[in-house]
DRENDO-1510 file (C-alpha; in Angstrom, 1 decimal, always signed):
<recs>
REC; n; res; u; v; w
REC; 1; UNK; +156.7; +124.9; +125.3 .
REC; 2; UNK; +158.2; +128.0; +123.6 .
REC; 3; UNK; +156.3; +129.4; +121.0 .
REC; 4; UNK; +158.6; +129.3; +117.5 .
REC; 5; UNK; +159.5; +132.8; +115.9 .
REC; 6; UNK; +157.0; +133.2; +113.7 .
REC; 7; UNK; +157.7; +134.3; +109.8 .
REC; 8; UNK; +156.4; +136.2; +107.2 .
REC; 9; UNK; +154.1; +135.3; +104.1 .
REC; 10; UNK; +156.7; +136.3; +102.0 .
REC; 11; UNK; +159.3; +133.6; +103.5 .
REC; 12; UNK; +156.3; +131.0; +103.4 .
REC; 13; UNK; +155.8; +131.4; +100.3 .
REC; 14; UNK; +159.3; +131.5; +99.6 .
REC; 15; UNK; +160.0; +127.9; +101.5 .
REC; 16; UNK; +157.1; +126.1; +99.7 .
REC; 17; UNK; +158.0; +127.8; +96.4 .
REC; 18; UNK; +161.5; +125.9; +96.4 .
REC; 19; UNK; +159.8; +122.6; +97.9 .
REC; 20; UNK; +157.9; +122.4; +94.8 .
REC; 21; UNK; +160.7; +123.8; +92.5 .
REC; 22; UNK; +163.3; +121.1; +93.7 .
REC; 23; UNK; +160.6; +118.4; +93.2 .
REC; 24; UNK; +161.4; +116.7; +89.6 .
REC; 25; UNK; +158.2; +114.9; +89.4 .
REC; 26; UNK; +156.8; +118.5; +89.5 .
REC; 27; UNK; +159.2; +120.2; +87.2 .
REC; 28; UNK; +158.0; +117.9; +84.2 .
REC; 29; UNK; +154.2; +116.7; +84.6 .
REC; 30; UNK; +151.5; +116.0; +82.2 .
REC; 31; UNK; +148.3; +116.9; +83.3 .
REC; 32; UNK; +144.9; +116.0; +81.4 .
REC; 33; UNK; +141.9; +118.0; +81.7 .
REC; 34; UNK; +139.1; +120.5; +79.8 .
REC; 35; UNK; +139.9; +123.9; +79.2 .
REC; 36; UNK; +138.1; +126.8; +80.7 .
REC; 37; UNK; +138.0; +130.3; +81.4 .
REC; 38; UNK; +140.5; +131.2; +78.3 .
REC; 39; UNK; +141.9; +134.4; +78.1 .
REC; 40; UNK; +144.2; +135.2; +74.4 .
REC; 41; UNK; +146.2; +138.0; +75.7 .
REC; 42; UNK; +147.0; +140.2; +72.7 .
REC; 43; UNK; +150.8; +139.5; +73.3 .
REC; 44; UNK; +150.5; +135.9; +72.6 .
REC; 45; UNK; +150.5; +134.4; +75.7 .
REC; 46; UNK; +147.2; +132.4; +76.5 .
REC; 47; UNK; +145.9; +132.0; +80.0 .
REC; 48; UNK; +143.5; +129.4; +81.4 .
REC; 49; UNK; +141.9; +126.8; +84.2 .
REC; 50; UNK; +142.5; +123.4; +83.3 .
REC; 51; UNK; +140.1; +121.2; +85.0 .
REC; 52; UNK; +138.2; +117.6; +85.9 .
REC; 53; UNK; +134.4; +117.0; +87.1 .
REC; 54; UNK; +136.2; +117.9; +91.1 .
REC; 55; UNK; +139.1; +120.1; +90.7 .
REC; 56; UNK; +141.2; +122.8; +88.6 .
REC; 57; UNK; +144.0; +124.8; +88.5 .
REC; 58; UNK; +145.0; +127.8; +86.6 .
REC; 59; UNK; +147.6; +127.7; +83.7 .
REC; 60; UNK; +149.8; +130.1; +81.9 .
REC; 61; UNK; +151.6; +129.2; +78.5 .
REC; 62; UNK; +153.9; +132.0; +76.9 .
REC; 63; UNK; +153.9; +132.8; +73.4 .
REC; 64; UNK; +157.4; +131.4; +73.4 .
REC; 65; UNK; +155.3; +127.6; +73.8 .
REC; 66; UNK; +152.1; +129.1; +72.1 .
REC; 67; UNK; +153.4; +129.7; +68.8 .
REC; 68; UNK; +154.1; +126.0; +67.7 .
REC; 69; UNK; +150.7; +124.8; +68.8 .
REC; 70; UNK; +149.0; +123.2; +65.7 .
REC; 71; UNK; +145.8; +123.9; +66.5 .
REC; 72; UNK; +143.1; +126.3; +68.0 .
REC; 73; UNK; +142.6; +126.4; +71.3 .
REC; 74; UNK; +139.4; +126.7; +72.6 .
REC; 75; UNK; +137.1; +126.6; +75.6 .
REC; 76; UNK; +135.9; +123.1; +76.2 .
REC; 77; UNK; +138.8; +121.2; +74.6 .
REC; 78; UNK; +139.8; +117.8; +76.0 .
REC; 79; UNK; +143.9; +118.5; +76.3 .
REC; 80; UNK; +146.7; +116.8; +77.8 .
REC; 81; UNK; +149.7; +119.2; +78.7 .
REC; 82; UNK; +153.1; +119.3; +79.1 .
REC; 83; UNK; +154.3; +122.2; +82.2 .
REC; 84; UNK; +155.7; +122.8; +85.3 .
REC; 85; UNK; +154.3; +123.3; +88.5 .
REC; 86; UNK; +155.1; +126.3; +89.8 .
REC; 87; UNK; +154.1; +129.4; +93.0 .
REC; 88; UNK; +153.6; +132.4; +91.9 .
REC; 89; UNK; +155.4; +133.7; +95.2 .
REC; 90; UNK; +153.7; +137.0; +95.1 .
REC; 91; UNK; +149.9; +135.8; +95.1 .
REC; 92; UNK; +151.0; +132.7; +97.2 .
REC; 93; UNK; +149.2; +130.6; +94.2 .
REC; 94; UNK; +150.2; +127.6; +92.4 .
REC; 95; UNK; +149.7; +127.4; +88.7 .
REC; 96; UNK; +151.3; +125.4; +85.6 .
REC; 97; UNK; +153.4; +126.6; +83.0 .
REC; 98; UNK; +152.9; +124.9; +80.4 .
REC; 99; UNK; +155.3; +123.8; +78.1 .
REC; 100; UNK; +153.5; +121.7; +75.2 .
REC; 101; UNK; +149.7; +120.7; +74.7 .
REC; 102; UNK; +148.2; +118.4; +72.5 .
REC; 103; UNK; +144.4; +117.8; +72.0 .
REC; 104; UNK; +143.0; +114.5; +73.8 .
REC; 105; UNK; +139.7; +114.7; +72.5 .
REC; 106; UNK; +136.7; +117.4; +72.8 .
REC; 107; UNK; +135.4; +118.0; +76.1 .
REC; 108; UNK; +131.5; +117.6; +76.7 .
REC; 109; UNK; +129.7; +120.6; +76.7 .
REC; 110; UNK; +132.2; +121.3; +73.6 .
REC; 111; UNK; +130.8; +118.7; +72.1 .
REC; 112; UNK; +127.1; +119.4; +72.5 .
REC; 113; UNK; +128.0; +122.5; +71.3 .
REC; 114; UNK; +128.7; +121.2; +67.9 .
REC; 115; UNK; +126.2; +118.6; +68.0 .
REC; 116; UNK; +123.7; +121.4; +69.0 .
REC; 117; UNK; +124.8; +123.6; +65.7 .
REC; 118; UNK; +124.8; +121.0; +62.9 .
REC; 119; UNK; +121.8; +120.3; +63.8 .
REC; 120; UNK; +119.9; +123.7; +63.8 .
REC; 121; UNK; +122.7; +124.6; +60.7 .
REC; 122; UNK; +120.9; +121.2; +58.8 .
REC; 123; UNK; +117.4; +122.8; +59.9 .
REC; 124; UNK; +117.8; +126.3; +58.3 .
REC; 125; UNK; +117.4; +128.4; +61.4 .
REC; 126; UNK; +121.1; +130.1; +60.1 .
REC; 127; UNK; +120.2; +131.0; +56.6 .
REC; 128; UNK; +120.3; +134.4; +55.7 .
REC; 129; UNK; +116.9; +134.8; +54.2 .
REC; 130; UNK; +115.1; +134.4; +57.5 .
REC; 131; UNK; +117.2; +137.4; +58.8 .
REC; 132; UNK; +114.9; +140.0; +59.9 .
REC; 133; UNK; +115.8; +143.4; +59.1 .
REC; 134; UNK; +117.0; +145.7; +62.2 .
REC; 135; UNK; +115.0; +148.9; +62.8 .
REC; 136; UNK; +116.6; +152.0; +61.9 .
REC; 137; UNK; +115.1; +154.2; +64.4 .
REC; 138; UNK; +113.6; +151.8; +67.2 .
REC; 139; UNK; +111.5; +154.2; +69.5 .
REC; 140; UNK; +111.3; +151.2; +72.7 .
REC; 141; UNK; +114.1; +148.4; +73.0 .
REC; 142; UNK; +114.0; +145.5; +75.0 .
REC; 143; UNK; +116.9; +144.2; +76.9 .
REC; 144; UNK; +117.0; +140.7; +77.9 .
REC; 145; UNK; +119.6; +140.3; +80.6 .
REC; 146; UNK; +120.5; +140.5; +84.6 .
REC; 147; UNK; +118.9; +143.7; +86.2 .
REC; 148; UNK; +122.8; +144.1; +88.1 .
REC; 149; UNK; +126.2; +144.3; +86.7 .
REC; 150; UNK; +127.7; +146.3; +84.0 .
REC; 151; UNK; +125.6; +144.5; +80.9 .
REC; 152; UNK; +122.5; +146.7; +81.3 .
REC; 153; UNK; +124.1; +149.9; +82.4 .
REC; 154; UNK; +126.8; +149.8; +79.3 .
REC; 155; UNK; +123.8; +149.4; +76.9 .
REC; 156; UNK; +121.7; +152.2; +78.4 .
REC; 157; UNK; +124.8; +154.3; +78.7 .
REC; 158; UNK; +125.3; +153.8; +74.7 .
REC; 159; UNK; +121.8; +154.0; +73.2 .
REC; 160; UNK; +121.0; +157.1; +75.0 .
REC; 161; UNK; +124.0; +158.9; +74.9 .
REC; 162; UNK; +124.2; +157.7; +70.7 .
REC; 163; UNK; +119.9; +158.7; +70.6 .
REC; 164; UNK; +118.7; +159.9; +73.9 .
REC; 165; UNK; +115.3; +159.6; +72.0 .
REC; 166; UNK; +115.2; +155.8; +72.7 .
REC; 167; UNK; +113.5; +153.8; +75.9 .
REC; 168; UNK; +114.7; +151.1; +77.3 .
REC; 169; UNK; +112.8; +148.4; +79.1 .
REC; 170; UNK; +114.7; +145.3; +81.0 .
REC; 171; UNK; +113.2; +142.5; +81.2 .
REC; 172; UNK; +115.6; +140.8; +84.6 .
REC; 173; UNK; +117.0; +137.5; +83.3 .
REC; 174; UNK; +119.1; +135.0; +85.0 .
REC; 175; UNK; +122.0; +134.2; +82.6 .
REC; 176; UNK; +124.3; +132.1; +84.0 .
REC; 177; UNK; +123.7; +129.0; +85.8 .
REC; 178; UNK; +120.5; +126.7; +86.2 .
REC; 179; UNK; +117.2; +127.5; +84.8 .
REC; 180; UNK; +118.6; +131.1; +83.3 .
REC; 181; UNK; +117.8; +129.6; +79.8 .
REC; 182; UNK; +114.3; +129.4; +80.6 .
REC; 183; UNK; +114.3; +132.9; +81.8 .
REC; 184; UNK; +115.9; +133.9; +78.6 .
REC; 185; UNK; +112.9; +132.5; +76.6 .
REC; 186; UNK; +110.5; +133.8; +78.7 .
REC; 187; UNK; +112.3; +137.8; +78.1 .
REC; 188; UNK; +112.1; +136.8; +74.6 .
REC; 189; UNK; +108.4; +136.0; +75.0 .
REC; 190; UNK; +107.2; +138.3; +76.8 .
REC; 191; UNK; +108.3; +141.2; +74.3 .
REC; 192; UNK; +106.6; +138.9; +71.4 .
REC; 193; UNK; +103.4; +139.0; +73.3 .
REC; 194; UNK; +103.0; +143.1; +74.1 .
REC; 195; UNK; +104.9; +143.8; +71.1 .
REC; 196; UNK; +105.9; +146.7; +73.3 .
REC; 197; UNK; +109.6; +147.3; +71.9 .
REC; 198; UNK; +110.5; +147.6; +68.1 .
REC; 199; UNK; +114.0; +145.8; +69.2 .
REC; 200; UNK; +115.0; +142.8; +71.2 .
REC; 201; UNK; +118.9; +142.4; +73.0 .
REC; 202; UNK; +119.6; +139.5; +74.7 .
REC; 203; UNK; +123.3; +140.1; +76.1 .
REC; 204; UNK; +125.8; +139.1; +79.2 .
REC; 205; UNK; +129.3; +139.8; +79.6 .
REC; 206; UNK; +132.0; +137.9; +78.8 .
REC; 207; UNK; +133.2; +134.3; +80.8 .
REC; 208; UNK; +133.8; +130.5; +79.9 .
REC; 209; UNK; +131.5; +127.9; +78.1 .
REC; 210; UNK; +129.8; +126.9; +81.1 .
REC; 211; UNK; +129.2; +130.4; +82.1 .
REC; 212; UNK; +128.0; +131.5; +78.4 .
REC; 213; UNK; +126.2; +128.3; +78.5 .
REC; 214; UNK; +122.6; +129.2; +78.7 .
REC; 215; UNK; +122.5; +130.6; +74.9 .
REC; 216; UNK; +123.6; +127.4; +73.6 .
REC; 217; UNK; +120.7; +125.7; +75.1 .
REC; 218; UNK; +118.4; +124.3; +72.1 .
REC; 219; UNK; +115.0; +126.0; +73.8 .
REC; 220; UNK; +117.1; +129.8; +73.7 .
REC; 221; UNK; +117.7; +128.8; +70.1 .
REC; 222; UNK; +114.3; +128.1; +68.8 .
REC; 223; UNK; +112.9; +131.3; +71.0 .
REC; 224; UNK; +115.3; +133.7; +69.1 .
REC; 225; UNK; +114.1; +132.4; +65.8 .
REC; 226; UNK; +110.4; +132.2; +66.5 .
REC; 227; UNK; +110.4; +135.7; +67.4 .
REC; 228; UNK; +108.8; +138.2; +65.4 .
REC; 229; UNK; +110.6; +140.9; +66.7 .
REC; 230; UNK; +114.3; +141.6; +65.0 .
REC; 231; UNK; +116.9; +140.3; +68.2 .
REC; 232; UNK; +120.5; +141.3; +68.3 .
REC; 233; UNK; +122.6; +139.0; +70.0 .
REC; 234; UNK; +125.6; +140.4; +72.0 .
REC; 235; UNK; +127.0; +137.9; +74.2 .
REC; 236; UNK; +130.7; +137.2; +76.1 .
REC; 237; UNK; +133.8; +138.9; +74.4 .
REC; 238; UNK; +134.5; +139.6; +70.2 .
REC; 239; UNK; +135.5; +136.0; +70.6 .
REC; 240; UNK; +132.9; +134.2; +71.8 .
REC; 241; UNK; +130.1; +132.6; +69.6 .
REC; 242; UNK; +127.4; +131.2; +70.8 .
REC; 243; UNK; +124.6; +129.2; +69.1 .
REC; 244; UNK; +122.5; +132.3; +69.9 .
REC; 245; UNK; +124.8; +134.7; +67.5 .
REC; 246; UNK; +124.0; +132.2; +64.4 .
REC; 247; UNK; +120.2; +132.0; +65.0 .
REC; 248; UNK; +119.8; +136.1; +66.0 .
REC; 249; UNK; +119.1; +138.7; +63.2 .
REC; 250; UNK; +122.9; +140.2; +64.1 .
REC; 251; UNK; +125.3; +139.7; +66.4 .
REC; 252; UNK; +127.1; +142.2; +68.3 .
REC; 253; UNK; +130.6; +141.0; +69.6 .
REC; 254; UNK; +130.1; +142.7; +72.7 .
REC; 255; UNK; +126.8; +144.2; +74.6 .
REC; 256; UNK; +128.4; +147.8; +73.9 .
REC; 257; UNK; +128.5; +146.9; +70.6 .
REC; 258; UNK; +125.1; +146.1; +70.7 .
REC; 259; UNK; +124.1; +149.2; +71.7 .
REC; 260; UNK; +125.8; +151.0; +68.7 .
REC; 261; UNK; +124.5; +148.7; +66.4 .
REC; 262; UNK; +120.8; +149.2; +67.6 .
REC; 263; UNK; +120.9; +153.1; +67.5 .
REC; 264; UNK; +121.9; +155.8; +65.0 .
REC; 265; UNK; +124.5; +158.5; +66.4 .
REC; 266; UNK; +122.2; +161.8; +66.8 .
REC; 267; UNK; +125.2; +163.6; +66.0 .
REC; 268; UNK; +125.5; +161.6; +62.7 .
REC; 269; UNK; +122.1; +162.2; +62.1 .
REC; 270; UNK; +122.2; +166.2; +62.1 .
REC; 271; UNK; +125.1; +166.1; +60.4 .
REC; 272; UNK; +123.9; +164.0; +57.7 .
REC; 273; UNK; +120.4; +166.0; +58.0 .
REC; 274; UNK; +122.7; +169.6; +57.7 .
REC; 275; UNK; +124.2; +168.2; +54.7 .
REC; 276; UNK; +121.0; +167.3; +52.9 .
REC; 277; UNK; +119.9; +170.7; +54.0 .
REC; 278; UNK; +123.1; +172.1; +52.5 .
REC; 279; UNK; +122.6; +169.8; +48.9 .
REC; 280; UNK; +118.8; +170.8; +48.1 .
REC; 281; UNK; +119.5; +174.4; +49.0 .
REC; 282; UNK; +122.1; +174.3; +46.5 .
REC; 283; UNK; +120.1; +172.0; +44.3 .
REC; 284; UNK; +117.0; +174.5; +44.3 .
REC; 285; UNK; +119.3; +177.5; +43.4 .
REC; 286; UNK; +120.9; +176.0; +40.2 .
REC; 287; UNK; +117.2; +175.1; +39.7 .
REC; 288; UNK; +116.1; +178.8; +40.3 .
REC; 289; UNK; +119.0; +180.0; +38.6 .
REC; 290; UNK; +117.9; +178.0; +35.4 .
REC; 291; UNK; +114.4; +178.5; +35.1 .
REC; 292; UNK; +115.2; +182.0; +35.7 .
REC; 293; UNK; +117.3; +181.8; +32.3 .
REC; 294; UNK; +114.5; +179.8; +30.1 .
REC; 295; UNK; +111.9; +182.8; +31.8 .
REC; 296; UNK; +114.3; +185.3; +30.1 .
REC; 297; UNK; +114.7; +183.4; +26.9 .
REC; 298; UNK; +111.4; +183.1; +26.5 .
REC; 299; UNK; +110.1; +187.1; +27.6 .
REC; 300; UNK; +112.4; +187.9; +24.9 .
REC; 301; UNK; +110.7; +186.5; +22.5 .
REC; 302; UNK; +109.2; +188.8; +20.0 .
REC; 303; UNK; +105.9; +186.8; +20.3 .
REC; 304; UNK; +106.0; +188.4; +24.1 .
REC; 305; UNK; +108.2; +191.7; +23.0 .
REC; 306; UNK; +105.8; +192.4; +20.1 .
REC; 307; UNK; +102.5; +190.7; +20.3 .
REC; 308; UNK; +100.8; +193.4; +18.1 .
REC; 309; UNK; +103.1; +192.8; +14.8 .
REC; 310; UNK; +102.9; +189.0; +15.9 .
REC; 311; UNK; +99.4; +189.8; +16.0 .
REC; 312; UNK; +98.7; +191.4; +12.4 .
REC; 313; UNK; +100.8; +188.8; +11.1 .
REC; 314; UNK; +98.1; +186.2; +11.9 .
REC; 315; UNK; +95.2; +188.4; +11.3 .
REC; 316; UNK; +96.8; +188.9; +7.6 .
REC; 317; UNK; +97.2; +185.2; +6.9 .
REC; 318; UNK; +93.5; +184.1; +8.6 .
REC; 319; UNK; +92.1; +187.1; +6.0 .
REC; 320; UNK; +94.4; +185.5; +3.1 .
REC; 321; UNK; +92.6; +181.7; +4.5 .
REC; 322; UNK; +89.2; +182.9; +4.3 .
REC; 323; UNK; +89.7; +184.7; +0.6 .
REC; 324; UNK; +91.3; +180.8; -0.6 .
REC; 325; UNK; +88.1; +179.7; +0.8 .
REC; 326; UNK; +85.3; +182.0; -0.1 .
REC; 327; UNK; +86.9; +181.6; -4.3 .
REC; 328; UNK; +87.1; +177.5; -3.3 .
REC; 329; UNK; +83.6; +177.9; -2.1 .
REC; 330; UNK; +82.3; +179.6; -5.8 .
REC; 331; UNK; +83.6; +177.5; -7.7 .
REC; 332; UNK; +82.4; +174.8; -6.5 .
REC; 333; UNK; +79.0; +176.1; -6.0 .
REC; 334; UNK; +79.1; +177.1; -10.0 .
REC; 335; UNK; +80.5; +173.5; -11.1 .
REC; 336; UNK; +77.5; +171.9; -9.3 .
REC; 337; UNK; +75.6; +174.3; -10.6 .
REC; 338; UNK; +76.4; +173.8; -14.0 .
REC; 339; UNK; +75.8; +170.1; -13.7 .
REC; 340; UNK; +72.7; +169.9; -12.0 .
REC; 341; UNK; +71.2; +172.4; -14.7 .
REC; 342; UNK; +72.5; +169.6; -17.4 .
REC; 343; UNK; +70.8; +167.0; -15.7 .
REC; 344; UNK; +67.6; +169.2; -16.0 .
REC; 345; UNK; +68.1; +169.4; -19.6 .
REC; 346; UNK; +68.4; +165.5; -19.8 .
REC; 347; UNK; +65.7; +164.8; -18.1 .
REC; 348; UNK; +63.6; +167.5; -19.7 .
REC; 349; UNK; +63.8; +165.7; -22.8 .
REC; 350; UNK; +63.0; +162.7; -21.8 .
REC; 351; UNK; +59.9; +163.3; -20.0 .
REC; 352; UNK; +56.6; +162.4; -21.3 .
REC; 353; UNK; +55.0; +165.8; -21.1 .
REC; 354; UNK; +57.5; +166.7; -23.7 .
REC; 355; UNK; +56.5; +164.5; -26.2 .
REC; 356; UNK; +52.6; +165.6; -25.2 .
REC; 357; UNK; +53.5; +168.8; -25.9 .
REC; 358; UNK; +54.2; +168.0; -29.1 .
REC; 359; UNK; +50.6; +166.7; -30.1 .
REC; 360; UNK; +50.8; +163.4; -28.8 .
REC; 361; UNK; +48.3; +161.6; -26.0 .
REC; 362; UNK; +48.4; +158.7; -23.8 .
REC; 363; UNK; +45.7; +156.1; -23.5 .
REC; 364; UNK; +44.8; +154.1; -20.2 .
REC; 365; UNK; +42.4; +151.5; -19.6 .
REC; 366; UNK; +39.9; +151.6; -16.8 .
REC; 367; UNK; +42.9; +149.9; -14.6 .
REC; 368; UNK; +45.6; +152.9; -15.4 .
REC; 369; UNK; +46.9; +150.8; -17.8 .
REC; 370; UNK; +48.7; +152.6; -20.4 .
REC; 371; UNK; +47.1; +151.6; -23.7 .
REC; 372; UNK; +50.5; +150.5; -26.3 .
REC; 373; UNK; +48.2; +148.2; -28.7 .
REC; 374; UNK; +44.3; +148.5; -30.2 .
REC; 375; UNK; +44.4; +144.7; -29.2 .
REC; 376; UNK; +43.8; +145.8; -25.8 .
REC; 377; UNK; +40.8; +147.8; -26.8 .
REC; 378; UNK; +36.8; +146.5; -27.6 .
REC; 379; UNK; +34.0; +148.6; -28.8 .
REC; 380; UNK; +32.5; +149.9; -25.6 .
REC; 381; UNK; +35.3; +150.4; -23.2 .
REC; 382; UNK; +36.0; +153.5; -22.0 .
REC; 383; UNK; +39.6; +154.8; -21.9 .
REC; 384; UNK; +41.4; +158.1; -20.2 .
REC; 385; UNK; +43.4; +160.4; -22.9 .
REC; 386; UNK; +45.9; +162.5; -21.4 .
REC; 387; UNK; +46.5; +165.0; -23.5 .
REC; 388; UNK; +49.8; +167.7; -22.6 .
REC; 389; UNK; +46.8; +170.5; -21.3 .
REC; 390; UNK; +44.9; +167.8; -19.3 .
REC; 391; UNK; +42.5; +164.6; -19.7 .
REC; 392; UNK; +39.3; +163.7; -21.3 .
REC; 393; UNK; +37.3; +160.1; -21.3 .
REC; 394; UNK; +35.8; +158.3; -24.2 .
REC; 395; UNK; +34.1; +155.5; -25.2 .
REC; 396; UNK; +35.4; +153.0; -28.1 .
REC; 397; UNK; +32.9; +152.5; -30.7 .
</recs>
């Protein structure tokens, strides 16, 4: 048998792109499934895999279609759509374009997602006040992630080139796939325990919600916020959030991001370091300059320009003090004087030698008694008279 002329991929592609264009059942089909692998192109157009628990098939929908959608699309979603089946005759692929979409309920792990998030959102472990504060210049950062692909080498690429003063130690992860959020909680641990690293990123790149899956697990969760080391969360593209980002100290939306955010710029820093320089050299010169000024105002002084006058001046007025005080000093010495001298006089004439001296005498019994009546006296006693020259006994007859 003869062996047919064979054709070329382009003309197979060709023939099986008009079967399935001229088939109607094709040209208008809705299709069910969940939504993966979305990709918002920045022109509007979305592209994705639409798929069931055994098959999938990619989709494109124009921004022509996108723009009367009613609601977000996300990864996850439960969606029934509206499109066309159609080969992309270049790639020899077949994909929908589709033409409408409408939600028909939230796909699983979409689901578990939110369920996941009220719940830890009811618990606290979002709030803002158990936020730990991110070092400003970490010395050792630990990287939670896979030891290959571009992840680890972006971050080291960052830091070091932003602060080639930093180290940074990987701790190999899985993160995709079964088991890798275990993995993830064991990185996390094993930087609690050494306390080795002043900073903790757990990143991946960028891919659907099965793929990012792993930091949505409830066990990555609860590691993140037991740890006592600040944890920066960079994980998928700007638009993805996992439950990781809400429970993390910060979130990066991408691990370069990350980097930036753990690191000062050096360059920044000497700059900002010149400038200070710049500011208290100028700062201490105006001071300078003015205490320069108050040093002149004061030498000036005649105090400092003349002491000697200032000087005389004082002598003159201490001499003029001690005169005051030397005539205050007199006069009261001679007022005292004058009064103690009455008080002499006063007393002087009241004593009892006074009146002796003027031929009177004082009798006392043999007790020391003075004698004031001759009722106290009998013939025989014998009585003291004190005369104003002295003393003499006798007897009463």
């Amino acid at each position: 048998m003869e062996r047919p002329e064979p054709i070329t991929v382009s003309k197979l592609n060709a023939y099986v792109k008009a079967i399935i264009d001229n088939d109607e059942l094709l040209n208008n089909v809705y299709i069910k499934g969940e939504i993966s692998n979305l990709k918002k192109h920045y022109t509007g157009h979305y592209y994705f895999t639409l798929k069931d628990k055994d098959s999938l098939i990619k989709c494109v929908m124009f921004k022509s279609y996108t723009s009367y959608l009613n609601f977000d699309v996300e990864d996850g979603m439960n969606v029934v759509i509206l499109g066309t089946v159609a080969v992309y005759e270049r790639d020899g692929i077949y994909q929908i374009y589709a033409k409408g979409m409408e939600l028909d309920g939230v796909g699983d792990l979409y689901a578990a997602y939110e369920k996941l998030k009220a719940k830890l959102e009811a618990e606290g472990l979002f709030e803002k006040k158990y936020k730990k504060k991110i070092p400003y210049l970490p010395k050792e950062i630990g990287v939670v992630t896979s030891k290959t692909g571009a992840v680890i080498r972006d971050i080291i690429n960052v830091t070091t080139r932003r602060y080639p003063m930093v180290h940074i130690k990987l701790y190999p992860a899985s993160v995709q796939g079964k088991g890798a959020a275990e993995t993830i909680v064991k990185g996390i641990e094993y930087f609690n325990k050494y306390q080795n690293v002043d900073l903790i990123i757990i990143a991946r790149g960028g891919g659907s919600l099965e793929d990012l899956w792993p930091f949505n697990e409830e066990i990555t969760a609860r590691a993140i916020f037991a740890s006592k080391i600040p944890i920066i969360s960079a994980v998928g593209h700007e638009t993805d959030f996992t439950i990781a980002d809400f429970v993390a100290d910060l979130r990066a939306p991408t691990p370069s991001a990350a980097g930036e955010l753990a690191v000062p710029d050096i360059m920044e820093l000497k700059w900002k370091l010149n400038n200070m320089k710049l500011q208290l050299g100028r700062s201490l010169k105006k001071r300078l300059e003015l205490m320069q000024t108050r040093y002149s105002s004061i030498i000036n002084r005649k105090v400092f320009k003349e002491p000697n006058v200032m000087l005389a001046d004082k002598i003159l007025a201490l001499n003029g003090f001690e005169k005051d005080l030397n005539n205050c000093m007199k006069a009261e010495l001679k007022d005292r004087k004058n009064r103690f001298e009455k008080v002499v006089a006063t007393l002087d004439s009241l004593s009892p030698l006074k009146t002796l001296s003027r031929g009177y005498t004082v009798l006392e019994d043999k007790n020391g008694d003075v004698v004031t009546t001759s009722k106290d006296l009998k013939s025989g006693d014998v009585v003291k008279i004190i005369l104003h020259d002295g003393t003499k006994n006798a007897e009463v007859i």
